[in-house]
C-alpha positions in Angstrom: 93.2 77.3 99.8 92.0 75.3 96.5 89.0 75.9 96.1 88.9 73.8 92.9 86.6 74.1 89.5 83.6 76.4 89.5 80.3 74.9 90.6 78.2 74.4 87.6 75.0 75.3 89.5 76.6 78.6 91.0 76.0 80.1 94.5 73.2 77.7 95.6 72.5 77.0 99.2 70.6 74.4 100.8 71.0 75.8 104.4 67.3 76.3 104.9 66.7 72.8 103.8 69.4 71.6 106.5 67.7 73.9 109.2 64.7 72.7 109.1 65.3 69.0 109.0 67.9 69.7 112.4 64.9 71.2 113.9 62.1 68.7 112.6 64.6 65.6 113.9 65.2 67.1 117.2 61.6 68.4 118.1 60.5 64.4 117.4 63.2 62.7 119.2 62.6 65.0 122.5 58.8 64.6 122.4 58.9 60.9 121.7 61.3 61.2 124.9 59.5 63.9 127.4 56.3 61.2 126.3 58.3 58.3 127.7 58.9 60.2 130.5 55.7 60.8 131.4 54.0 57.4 130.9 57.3 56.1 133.4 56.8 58.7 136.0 53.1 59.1 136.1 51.5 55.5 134.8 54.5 53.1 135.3 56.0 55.2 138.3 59.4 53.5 137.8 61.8 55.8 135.6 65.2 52.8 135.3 68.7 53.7 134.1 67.5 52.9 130.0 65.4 56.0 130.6 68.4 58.3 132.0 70.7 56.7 129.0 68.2 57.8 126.6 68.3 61.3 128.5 71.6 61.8 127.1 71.0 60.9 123.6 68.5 63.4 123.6 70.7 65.9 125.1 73.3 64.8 122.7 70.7 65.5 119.4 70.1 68.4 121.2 74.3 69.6 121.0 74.0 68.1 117.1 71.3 71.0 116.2 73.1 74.0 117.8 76.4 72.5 115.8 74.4 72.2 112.6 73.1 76.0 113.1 76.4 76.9 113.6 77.7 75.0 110.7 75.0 76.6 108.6 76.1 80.1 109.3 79.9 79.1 108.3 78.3 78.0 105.0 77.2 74.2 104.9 75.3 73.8 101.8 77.2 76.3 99.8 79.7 75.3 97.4 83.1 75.5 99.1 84.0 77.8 96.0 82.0 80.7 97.4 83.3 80.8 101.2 86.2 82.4 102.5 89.3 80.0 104.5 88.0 81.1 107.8 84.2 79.9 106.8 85.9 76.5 105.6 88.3 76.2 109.0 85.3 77.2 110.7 83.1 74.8 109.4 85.3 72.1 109.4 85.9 72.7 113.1 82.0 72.3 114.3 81.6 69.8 111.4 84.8 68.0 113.4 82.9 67.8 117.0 79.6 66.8 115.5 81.1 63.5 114.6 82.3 62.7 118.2 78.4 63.6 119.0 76.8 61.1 116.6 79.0 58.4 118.0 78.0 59.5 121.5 74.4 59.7 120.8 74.5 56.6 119.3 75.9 55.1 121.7 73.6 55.9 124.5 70.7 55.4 122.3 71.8 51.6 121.8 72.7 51.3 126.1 69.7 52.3 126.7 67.6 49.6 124.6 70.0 47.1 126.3 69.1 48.0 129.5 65.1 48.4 128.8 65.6 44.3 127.3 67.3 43.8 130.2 64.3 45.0 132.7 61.9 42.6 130.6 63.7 39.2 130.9 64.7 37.5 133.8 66.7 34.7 131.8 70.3 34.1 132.0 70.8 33.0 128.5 69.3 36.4 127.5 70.8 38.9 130.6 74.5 37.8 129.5 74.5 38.9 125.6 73.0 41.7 126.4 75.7 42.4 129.2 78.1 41.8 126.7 76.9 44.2 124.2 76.8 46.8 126.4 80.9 46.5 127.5 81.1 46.1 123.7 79.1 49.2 122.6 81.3 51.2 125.6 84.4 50.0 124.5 83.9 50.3 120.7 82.9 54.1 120.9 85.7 55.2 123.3 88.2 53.9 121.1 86.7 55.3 118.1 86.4 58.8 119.6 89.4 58.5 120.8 91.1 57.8 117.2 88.9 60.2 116.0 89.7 63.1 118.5 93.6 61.9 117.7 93.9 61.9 113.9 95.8 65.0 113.8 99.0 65.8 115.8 98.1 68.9 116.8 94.3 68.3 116.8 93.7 71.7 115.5 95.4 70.3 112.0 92.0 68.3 111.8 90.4 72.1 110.6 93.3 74.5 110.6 95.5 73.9 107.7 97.8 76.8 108.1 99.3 74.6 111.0 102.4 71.8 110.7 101.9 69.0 111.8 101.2 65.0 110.8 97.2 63.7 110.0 95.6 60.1 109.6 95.3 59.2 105.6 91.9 59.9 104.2 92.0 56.3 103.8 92.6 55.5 107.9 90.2 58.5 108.7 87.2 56.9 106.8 88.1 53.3 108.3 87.1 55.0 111.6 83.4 55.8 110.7 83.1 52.7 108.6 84.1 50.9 111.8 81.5 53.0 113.9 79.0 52.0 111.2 80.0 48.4 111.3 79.7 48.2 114.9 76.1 50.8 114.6 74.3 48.2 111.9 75.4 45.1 113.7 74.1 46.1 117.1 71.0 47.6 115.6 69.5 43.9 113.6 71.0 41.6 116.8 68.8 44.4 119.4 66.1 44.0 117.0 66.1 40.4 116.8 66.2 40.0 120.2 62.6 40.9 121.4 61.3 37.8 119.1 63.7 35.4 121.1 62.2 37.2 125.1 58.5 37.0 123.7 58.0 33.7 121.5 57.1 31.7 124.3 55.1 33.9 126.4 51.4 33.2 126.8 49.6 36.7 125.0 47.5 37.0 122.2 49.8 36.6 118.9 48.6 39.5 117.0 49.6 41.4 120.1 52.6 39.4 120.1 53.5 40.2 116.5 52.5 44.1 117.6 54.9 44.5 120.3 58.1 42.7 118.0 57.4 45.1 115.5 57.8 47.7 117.9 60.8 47.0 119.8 62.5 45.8 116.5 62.1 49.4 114.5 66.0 49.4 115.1 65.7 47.6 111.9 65.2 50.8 110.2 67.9 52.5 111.7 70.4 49.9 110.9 69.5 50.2 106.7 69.7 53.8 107.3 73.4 53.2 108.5 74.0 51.0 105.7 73.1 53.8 103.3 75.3 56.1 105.4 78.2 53.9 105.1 77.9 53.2 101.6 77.5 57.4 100.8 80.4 57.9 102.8 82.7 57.7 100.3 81.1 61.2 99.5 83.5 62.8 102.2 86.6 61.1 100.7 86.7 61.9 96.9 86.0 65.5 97.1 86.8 69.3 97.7 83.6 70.1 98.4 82.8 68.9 101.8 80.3 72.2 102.4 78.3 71.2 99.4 76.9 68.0 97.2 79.7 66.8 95.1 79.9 68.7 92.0 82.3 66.6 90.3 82.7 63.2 91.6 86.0 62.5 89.6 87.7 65.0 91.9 90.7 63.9 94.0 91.1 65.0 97.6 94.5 66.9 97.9 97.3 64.9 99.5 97.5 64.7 103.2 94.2 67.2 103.5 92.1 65.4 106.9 88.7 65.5 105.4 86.7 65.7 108.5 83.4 67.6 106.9 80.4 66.1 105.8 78.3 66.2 102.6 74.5 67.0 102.6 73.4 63.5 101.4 75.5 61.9 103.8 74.1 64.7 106.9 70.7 63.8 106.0 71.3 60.0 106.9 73.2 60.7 109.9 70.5 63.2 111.7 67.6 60.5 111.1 69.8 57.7 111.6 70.1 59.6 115.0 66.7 60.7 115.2 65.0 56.9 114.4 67.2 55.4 117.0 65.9 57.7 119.8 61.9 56.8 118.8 62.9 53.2 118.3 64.4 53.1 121.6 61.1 54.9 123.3 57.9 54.0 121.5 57.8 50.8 123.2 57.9 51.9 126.4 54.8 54.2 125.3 52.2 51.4 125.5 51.0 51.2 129.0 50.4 55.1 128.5 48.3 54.3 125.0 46.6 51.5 127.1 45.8 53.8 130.3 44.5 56.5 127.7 42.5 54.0 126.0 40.7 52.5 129.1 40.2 55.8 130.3 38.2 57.2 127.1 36.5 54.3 127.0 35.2 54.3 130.6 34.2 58.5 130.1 32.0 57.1 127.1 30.5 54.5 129.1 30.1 56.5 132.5 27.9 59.3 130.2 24.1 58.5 130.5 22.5 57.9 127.2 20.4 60.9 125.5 16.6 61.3 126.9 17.4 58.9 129.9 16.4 60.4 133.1 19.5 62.0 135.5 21.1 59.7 137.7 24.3 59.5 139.4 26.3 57.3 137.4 28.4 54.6 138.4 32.6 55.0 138.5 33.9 52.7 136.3 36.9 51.2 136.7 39.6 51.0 133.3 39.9 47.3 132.2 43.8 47.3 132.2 43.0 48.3 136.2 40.5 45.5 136.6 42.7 43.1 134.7 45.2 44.0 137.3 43.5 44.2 140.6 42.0 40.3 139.2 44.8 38.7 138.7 47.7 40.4 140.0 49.2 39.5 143.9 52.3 41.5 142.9 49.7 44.9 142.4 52.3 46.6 144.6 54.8 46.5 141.8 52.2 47.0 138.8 52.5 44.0 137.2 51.9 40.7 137.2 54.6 37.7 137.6 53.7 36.1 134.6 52.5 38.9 132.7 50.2 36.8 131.1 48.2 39.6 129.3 48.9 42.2 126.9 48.4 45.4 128.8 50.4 43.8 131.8 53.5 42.9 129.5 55.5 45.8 129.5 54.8 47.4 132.7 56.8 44.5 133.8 59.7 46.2 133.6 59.7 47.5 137.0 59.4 43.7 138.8 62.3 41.3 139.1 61.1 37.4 140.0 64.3 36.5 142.2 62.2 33.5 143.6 59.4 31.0 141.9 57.3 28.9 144.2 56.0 25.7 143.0 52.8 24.2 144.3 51.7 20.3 144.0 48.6 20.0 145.8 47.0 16.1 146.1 43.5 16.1 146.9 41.9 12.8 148.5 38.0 12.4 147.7 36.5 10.7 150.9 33.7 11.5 153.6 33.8 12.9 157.6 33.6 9.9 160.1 29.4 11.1 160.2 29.1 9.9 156.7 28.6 13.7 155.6 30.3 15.5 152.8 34.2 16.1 153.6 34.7 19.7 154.5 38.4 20.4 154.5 39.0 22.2 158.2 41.9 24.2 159.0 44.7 21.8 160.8 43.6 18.9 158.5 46.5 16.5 157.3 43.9 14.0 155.3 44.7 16.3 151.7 48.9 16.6 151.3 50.5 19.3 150.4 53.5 20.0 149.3 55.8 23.5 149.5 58.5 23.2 147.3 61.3 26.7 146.6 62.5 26.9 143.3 65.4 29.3 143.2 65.3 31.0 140.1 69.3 32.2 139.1 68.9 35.5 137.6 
C-alpha cells in the first residue's frame, strides 16, 4: 500500500471531533422526529405516509452513526500514513456503504416533504409536480445506488485492493455524487419554493403567512449546504488521504485506485446536510403542538385566582385554538376547518381532503305577510329562492 509523504502535522486524530458531531446530528434529527410524532398522534391524531417516510430517514441517520463509529475505530481522522492495510480496506469498506445511506436518507427525507405538500393542497396544478418529483427522486436514487453499488467488478475491488478486477475512473466515480448532489440542491430550492405558491392566496394574517414560508422553506439551507459538499468534493478525488484532511493537495490519486472514502471537511457537510433535511422536513408539522401548548399555558394562567382574592371554584376555560375551532368549524370531526381560514387551523389541515365544494346563492325578497305584519320566513315558504348548486372540485 502507498501510503505517500509523511504528514507534516504527525499522528493527529480528529475521531473525537467526528464522534461527537455523529451523535449531536443524530440525537436532533430523532427528537425533532419522536416530537413530530407526538403532536400527529396525540394533537393532530392523523400520522400520513410523509410521517412513516421520514421514519426511515431517521432510521437511516441512525445506520450513518453506527457506520461512522465503526469507521472511527478503523482510523477516520488519522492520517492514512499511520494505519495499517486492513484499517484502510476496513475503512474504506463502511466508508463504501455509508454513501448508499446518505442517498437513501436523502431520499426519504425529500418523499416525505412531497407528500406532507401534498396533504396541504388540494390543487391539481400543485398535486401533479409534486407527483412528478416524487417518481423523479425514486428513480434518480435507484440508479445512482445502483452505479454506485456497481463501480467495481467484483464489488469488493471498491475496498479490497489485493483483488483483480476492473473499477469506474475516479473521474466516473465522482460524476455519480455530483449527480446525487445535482439532483439533492435542485429538489431542495423547487420544495422550498413551493410553500410560497400553496399559501399566497390564502386568507391568514401575513406575518403568520411569511412565518409559516419560512418554515417549510428551511430546505433552503440544506440545498447551500449540498452546494458546499459538491464543491469540496473534489477533496475525495486528488488525494491519498481519504482517512484524514488533505495534507498535500498537489497529490495525485494512483491510477485506477476507486476512491470511495471520504474526507473530514467533506463528512461534516454530509451528516448536517442529512441532519437539516430531517428538521426541515418536521418542524412544520410541529405548530399545532406549539399552538396546543400555548393555549394551554395560557388558560392555566388564567384559570389561577389572583393573590388575596377569596377561594372560589374557578371556571374551565377552554384554549382559543379549541374555541376558534368549535366556532367556525362544521368539519370539527376532521380537525380542521375547510377553508382554514386562520392560523392555528392551517396546518392541521392536513388530515382533510375537500373532494366536493358547495356553492350557495341565496335571493332574499323584502315584502310583508298578507296581515300587513313583518314577513317572518316559515318553513315550506317558496316567496325567498334558493338555489343548490354542486361544484365538483377535480382533485
Amino acid at each position: 500500500m502507498d501510503k505517500g509523504p509523511v504528514p507534516s502535522d504527525g499522528d493527529v486524530s480528529m475521531g473525537a471531533g467526528i464522534l461527537a458531531t455523529t451523535i449531536i446530528v443524530t440525537i436532533l434529527a430523532d427528537t425533532v422526529v419522536a416530537l413530530r410524532f407526538i403532536v400527529r398522534k396525540w394533537i393532530v391524531k392523523n400520522i400520513g405516509w410523509d410521517d412513516w417516510c421520514i421514519l426511515g430517514a431517521v432510521l437511516g441517520i441512525t445506520i450513518g452513526m453506527a457506520l461512522v463509529i465503526v469507521e472511527v475505530s478503523y482510523g477516520f481522522g488519522r492520517h492514512k500514513y499511520y494505519l495499517t492495510s486492513h484499517q484502510v480496506q476496513e475503512f474504506q469498506k463502511y466508508s463504501f456503504g455509508e454513501w448508499i445511506q446518505t442517498f437513501a436518507t436523502l431520499m426519504w427525507t425529500k418523499i416525505s416533504i412531497c407528500l406532507f405538500l401534498l396533504r396541504i393542497t388540494i390543487s391539481k396544478a400543485f398535486i401533479r409536480p409534486l407527483q412528478a418529483a416524487i417518481i423523479i427522486l425514486v428513480l434518480s436514487n435507484v440508479i445512482l445506488t445502483v452505479l454506485w453499488v456497481v463501480q467495481c467488478d467484483p464489488v469488493a475491488l471498491a475496498w479490497d485492493l489485493t483483488q483483480q478486477g476492473t473499477c469506474f475512473s475516479v473521474v466516473q466515480i465522482d460524476d455519480i455524487i455530483l449527480a446525487q448532489a445535482i439532483i439533492s440542491i435542485v429538489s431542495d430550492f423547487f420544495l422550498a419554493a413551493f410553500p410560497i405558491l400553496i399559501l399566497r392566496h390564502v386568507q391568514i394574517n401575513m406575518r403568520v403567512k411569511i412565518g409559516l414560508c419560512l418554515l417549510m422553506g428551511m430546505g433552503v439551507i440544506t440545498g447551500c449546504i449540498c452546494i458546499a459538499r459538491a464543491v469540496l468534493n473534489w477533496q475525495n478525488d486528488y488525494t491519498q488521504d481519504p482517512t484524514c484532511k488533505p495534507y498535500l493537495a498537489s497529490v495525485t490519486p494512483l491510477a485506477n485506485q476507486p476512491i470511495s472514502g471520504v474526507s473530514i471537511p467533506n463528512w461534516y457537510l454530509r451528516s448536517w446536510e442529512v441532519c437539516v433535511g430531517i428538521i426541515a422536513a418536521s418542524v412544520p408539522t410541529l405548530r399545532p403542538g406549539y399552538l396546543y401548548m400555548q393555549d394551554h399555558l395560557v388558560a392555566s394562567f388564567a384559570s389561577k385566582p389572583s393573590s388575596g382574592a377569596p377561594s372560589s371554584k374557578s371556571k374551565t376555560l377552554i384554549p382559543s385554538s379549541v374555541a376558534r375551532t368549535k366556532a367556525s368549524n362544521p368539519f370539527k370531526s376532521f380537525g380542521t376547518t375547510a377553508s382554514s381560514t386562520t392560523e392555528g387551523n392551517f396546518l392541521p389541515l392536513q388530515n382533510f381532503e375537500i373532494r366536493k365544494t358547495t356553492q350557495i346563492d341565496v335571493e332574499k325578497k323584502s315584502k310583508r305577510d298578507s296581515d300587513g305584519g313583518p314577513y317572518r320566513p316559515q318553513v315550506g315558504r317558496t316567496d325567498s329562492e334558493a338555489r343548490l348548486r354542486g361544484v365538483e372540485d377535480m382533485v
